[in-house]
C-alpha positions in Angstrom: -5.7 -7.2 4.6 -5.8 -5.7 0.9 -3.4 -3.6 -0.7 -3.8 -1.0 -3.0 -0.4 -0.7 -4.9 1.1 2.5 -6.0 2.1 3.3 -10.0 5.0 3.2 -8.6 5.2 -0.1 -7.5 5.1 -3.5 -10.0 1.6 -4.5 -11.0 3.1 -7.9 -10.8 3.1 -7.5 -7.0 -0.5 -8.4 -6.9 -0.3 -11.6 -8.0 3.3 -12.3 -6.5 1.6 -11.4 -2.9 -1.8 -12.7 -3.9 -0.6 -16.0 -1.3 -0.5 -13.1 1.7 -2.7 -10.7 0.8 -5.6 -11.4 -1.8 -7.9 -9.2 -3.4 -4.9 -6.5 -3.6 -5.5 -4.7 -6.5 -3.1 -2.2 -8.2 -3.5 1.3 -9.5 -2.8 0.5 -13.3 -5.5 -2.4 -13.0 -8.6 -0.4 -11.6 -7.8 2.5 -14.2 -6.5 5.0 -12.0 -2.5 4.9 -13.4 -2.6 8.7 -13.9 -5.0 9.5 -11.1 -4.6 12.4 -8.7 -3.4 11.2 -4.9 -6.7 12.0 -3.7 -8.6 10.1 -6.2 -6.3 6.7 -5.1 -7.1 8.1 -1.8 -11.0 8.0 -2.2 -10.9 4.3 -4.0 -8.7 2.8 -1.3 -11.4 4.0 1.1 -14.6 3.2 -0.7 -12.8 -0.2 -1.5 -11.3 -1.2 2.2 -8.0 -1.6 1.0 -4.5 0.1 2.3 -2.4 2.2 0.5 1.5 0.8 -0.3 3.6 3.5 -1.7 6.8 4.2 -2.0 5.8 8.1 -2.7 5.4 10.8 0.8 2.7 11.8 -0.4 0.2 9.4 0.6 2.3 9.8 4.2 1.3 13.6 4.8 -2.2 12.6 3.3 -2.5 10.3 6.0 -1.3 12.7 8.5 -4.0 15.1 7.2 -6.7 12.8 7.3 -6.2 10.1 9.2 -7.8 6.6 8.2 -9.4 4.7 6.4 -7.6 4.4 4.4 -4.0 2.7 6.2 -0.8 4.0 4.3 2.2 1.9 4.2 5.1 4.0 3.3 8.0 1.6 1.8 11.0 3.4 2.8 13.4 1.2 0.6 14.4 3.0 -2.2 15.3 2.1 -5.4 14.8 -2.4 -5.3 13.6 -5.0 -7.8 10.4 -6.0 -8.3 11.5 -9.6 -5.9 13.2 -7.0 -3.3 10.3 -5.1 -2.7 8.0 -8.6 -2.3 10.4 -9.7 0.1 10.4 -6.6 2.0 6.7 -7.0 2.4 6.8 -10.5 3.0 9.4 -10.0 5.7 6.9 -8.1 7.2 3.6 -9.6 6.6 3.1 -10.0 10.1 4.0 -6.3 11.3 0.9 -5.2 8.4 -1.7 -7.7 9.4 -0.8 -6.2 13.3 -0.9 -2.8 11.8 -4.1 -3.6 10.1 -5.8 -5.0 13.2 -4.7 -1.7 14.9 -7.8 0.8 15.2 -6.0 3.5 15.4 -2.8 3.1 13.6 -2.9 5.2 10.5 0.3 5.1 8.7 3.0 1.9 9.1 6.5 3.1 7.6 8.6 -0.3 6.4 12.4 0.0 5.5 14.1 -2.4 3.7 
């Protein structure tokens, strides 16, 4: 599984997951740091990779549209950089099941 990370999650998380989950790329690093939701949207499509967001409104995108591409919605709130890596790393298994999924659109993830 790759992740597409949010602007407003760490850039570092790519490499800091890169063990789990390689090829992740993040927002900042493929130039689209001030891009509209449905230009992130588009890439993480074209590119086969799923959306990680902290922000709702990749959640009622996904709801709209469906996938590709899979949204996971961290519902954590306000953690550190390590807190939101071991939040996905918690749950590494529950994404690579939600990515094997067909028709699972959207996994939300609290803390």
């Amino acid at each position: 599984m790759k992740l597409l990370f949010d602007h407003n999650l760490a850039p570092r998380l790519v490499a800091r997951l890169a063990d789990l989950f390689p090829g992740s790329e993040h927002v900042r690093d493929v130039g689209l740091a001030m891009a509209d939701d449905v230009v992130i949207w588009e890439y993480a499509k074209v590119h086969g990779l799923a959306i990680v967001s902290k922000d709702a409104d990749f959640r009622q995108l996904s709801f709209l549209y469906g996938s590709p591409p899979k949204v996971v919605w961290l519902r954590v709130g306000n953690k550190s950089t390590a807190q939101i890596e071991a939040v996905v790393r918690a749950n590494a298994a529950s994404l690579e099941a939600f990515d094997a999924d067909p028709v699972a659109s959207m996994l939300v993830v609290t803390a």
